[in-house]
C-alpha positions in Angstrom: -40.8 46.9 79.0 -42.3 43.6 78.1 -46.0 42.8 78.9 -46.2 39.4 80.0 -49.2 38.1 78.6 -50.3 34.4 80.3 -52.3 32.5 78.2 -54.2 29.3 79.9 -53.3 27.0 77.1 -50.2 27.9 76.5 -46.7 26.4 78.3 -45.8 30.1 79.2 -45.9 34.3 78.5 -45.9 35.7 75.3 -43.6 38.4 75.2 -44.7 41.2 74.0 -43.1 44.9 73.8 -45.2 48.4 75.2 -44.3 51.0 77.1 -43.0 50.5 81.0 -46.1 51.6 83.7 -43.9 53.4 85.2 -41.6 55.4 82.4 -38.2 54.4 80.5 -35.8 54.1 83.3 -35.5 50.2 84.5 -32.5 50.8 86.3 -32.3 50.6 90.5 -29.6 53.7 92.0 -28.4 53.2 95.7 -26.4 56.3 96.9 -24.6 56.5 100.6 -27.3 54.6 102.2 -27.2 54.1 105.6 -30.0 52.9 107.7 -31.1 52.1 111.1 -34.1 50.7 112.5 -33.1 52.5 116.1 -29.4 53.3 117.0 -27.2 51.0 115.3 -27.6 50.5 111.5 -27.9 47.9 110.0 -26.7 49.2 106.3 -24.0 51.2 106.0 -22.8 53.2 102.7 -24.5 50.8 100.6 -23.7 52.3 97.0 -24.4 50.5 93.4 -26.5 50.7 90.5 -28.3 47.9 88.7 -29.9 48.0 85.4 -32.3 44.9 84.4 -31.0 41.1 84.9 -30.8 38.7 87.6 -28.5 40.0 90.5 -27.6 37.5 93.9 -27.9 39.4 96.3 -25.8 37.2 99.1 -24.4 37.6 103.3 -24.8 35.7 106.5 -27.7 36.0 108.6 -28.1 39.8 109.7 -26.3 41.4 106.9 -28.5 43.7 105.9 -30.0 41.7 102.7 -34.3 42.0 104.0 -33.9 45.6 105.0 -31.6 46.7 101.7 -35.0 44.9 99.9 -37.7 46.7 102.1 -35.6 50.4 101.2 -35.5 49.2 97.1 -39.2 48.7 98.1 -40.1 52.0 100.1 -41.1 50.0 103.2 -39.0 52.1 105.7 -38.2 56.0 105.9 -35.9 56.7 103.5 -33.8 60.4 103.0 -34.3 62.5 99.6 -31.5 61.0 97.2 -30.7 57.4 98.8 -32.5 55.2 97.0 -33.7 55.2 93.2 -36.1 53.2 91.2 -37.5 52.8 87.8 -36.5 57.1 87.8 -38.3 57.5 90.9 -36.8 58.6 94.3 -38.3 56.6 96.9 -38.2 59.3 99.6 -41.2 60.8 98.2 -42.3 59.1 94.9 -42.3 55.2 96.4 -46.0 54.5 95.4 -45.7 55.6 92.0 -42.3 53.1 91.8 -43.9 50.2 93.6 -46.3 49.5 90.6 -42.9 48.5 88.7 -42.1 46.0 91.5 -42.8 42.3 92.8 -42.1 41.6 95.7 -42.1 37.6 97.2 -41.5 37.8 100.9 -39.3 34.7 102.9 -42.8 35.3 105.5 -46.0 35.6 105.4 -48.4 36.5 101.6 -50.9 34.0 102.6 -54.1 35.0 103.7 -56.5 32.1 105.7 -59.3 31.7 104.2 -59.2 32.7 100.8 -58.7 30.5 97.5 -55.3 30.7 95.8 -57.0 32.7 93.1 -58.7 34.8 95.2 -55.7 35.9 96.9 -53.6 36.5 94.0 -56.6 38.5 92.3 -57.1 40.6 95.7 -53.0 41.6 95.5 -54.1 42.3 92.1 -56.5 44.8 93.1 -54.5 46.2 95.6 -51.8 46.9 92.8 -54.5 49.3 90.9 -56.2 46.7 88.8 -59.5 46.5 87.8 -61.4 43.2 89.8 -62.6 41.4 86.2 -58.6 42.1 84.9 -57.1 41.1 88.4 -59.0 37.5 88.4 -57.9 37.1 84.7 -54.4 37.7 85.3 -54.5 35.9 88.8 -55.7 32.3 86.4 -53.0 33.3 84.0 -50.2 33.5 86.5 -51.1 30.5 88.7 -51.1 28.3 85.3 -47.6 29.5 84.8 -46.3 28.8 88.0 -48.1 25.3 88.2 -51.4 25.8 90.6 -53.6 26.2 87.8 -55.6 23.2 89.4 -55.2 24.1 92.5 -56.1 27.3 92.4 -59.8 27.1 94.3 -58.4 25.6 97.6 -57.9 27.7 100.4 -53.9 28.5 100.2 -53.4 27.8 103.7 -54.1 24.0 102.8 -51.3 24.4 100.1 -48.1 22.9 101.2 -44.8 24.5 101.6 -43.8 24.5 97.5 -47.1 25.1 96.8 -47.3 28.8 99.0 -44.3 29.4 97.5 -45.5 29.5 94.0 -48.5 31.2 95.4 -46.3 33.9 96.7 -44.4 33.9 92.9 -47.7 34.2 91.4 -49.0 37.4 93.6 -45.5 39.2 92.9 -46.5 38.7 89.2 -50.1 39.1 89.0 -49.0 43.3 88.1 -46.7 42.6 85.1 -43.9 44.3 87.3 -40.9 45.5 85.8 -38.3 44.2 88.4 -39.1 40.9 90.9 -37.3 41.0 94.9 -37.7 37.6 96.0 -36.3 37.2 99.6 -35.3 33.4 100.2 -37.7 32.1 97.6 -36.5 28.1 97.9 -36.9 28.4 101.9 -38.2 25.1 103.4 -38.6 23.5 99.9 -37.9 20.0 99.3 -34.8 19.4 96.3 -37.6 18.6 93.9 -39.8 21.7 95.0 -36.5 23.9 95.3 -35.1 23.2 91.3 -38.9 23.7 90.3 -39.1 27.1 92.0 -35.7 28.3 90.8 -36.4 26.7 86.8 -39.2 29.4 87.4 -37.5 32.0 88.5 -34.9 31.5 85.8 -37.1 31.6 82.7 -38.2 34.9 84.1 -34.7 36.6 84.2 -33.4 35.2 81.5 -36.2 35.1 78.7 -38.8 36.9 80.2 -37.1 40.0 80.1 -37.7 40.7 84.1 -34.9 42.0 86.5 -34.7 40.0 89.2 -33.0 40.2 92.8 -32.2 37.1 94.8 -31.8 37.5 98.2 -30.6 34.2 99.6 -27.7 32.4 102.2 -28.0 29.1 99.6 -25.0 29.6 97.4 -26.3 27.1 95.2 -29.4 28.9 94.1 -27.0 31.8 93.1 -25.4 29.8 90.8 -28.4 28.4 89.1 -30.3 31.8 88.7 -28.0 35.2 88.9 -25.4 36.7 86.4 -24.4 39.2 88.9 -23.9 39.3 92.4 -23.8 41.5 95.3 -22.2 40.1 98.7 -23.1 42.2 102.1 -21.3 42.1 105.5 -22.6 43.5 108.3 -24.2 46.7 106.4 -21.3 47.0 103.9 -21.2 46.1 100.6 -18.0 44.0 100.3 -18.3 43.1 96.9 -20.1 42.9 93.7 -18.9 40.9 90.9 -20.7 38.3 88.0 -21.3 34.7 89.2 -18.2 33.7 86.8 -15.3 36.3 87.9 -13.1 33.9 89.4 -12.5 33.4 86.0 -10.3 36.4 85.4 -8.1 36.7 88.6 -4.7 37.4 89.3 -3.7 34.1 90.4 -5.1 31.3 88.8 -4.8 27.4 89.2 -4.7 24.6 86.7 -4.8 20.9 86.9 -1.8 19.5 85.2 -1.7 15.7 83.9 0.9 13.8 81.8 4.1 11.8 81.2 7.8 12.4 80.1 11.0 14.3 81.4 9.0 15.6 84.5 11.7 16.6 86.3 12.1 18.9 83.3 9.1 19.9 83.0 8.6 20.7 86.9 11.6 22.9 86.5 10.3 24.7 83.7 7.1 25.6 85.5 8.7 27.1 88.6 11.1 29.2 86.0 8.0 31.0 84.8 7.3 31.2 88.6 4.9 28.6 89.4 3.4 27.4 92.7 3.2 23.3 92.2 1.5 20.9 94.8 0.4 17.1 94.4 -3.2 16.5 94.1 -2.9 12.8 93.5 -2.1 12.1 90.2 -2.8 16.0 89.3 0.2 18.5 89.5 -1.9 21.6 90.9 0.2 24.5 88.8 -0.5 28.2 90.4 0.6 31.1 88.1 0.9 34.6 88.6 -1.1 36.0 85.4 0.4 39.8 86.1 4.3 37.9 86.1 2.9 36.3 82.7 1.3 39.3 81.4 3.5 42.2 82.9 0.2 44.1 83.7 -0.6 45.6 87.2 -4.0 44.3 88.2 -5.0 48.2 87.5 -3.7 47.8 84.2 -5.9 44.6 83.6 -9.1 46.3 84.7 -12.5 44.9 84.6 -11.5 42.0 82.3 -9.2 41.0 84.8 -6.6 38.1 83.2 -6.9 35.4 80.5 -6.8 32.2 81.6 -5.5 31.6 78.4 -2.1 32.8 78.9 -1.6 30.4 81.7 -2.9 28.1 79.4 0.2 28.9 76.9 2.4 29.3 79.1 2.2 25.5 80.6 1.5 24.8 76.8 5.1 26.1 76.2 6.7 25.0 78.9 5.4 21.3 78.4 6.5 21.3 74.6 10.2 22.8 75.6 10.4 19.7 77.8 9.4 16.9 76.3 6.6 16.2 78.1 3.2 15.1 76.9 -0.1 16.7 78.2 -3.1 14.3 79.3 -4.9 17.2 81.5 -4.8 20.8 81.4 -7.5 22.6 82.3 -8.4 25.8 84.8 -9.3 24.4 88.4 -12.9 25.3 88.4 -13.5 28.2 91.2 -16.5 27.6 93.7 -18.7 30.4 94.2 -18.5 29.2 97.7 -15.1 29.5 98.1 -15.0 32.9 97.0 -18.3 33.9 99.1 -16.7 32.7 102.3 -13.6 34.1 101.6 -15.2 37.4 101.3 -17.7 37.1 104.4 -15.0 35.6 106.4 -12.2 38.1 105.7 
């Protein structure tokens, strides 16, 4: 574990490396989980296991994605085995987890009445901290999120970006191993949104903090996550990194140039291309496994090269006489393949 230390004169934590709170296991284990508020559930069979990085944790409204956070957090009744973290089960052991875990709800965290630094010292407290440490820490973490000066108003004065740093800044307060933030940029601004998720970032990727991202904004995936993790109505449809696309089966490139193109166009659908118009872009589709000769089972995790489509339009150009302005992979939006998966 890494100890974030927040010094007030510095730009940011030093890192520095003890022993986790809460033992050596950083990892979260979700096995067969199904749960249900009353009769029908709302997660069903939810299975995976994460170890420490920044995970998207994506579906539609009234996937599942709040409640799969409140049972990683212990919130709800949970049954023996279902849900694991940091080596503890949560069934019975969820206190002992929770002072491995940050938690930044999408509602509520602000308290009328009390000072930004009062309230982030108080969750302090409530986390098992002693009342001088919790008011150091709460200083430390507010100047690292941005509201070290304005830190004595009372936070229900704050405005929208301003609570939501707040909210940051009493999910960090503990030095938690793992943050849950559930729709962190809601109601921000596009200024106020990129600041929150620059934060959020820095954490995950050189603060050494595992981070999950529960969001419908796409966009803020893309920015923040390596990994993500796509819900449907309780299931778990899919879990992939941010750049898979990368690696499918069928892949399309944008093709530019001049020459023998009747040739060349010929050439393409012998190695059994797909070709559209795109302007003055030929859209080329390959079959990689055709290419290849590999099953998608046989490709496994790594999925396809996008260099052999690469070569084989390379070679196909070259046997043709015809020269090559463009060629390049047609970029895949993790949009396209979210919707695809939500709308299936």
């Amino acid at each position: 574990m890494r100890i974030l230390v927040f010094d007030s004169i510095m730009e940011g934590p030093i890192i520095k490396v003890n022993r986790s709170k809460t033992g050596g296991d950083f990892s979260l284990r979700v096995k067969n989980l199904t749960f249900a508020y009353l009769k029908d559930p709302v997660l069903q069979d939810v299975d995976f296991v994460l170890e420490k990085e920044a995970v998207g944790l994506l579906g539609p409204n009234g996937s599942g994605k709040t409640t799969l956070l409140r049972c990683l957090l212990g919130q709800v009744p949970l049954k023996p085995g279902q849900v694991g973290v940091l080596g503890y089960d949560m069934a019975h052991h969820a206190r002992l987890a929770r002072a491995g875990l940050g938690w930044m709800p999408e509602r509520g965290g602000i308290i009328p009445g009390m000072s930004g630094v009062g309230l982030v010292a108080y969750m302090g407290e409530l986390s098992g901290m002693p009342a001088r440490d919790a008011m150091q820490r709460a200083h430390e973490v507010l100047h690292y999120v941005g509201l070290a000066d304005e830190r004595y108003r009372k936070c229900e004065d704050y405005s929208q970006g301003m609570k939501q740093r707040l909210k940051l800044a009493q999910g960090l307060v503990h030095d938690p191993d793992w943050l849950f933030l559930d729709e962190p940029t809601s109601g921000l601004d596009p200024r106020g949104r990129v600041s929150i998720l620059e934060l959020i970032r820095d954490l995950a990727w050189n603060k050494d903090l595992g981070v999950i991202l529960s969001t419908h904004l796409l966009a803020d995936v893309e920015a923040v996550c390596k990994e993500i993790l796509v819900l449907k109505k309780g299931r778990l449809m899919s879990r992939q990194t941010v750049n898979a696309g990368s690696r499918e089966v069928r892949q399309v490139f944008e093709v530019e140039g001049f020459g023998n193109e009747e040739a060349f166009l010929a050439g393409l659908k012998g190695i059994g291309a797909e070709i559209s118009v795109d302007g003055r872009l030929y859209l080329v589709v390959l079959d990689l496994a055709r290419l290849t000769g590999k099953t998608p089972d046989e490709a496994g995790a790594e999925g396809f090269d996008t260099a052999v489509g690469v070569n084989a339009i390379l070679g196909v150009a070259s046997r043709n006489d015809f020269a090559l302005r463009r060629l390049r992979r047609q970029p895949i939006s993790l949009a396209d393949e979210f919707y695809k998966m939500v709308e299936a």
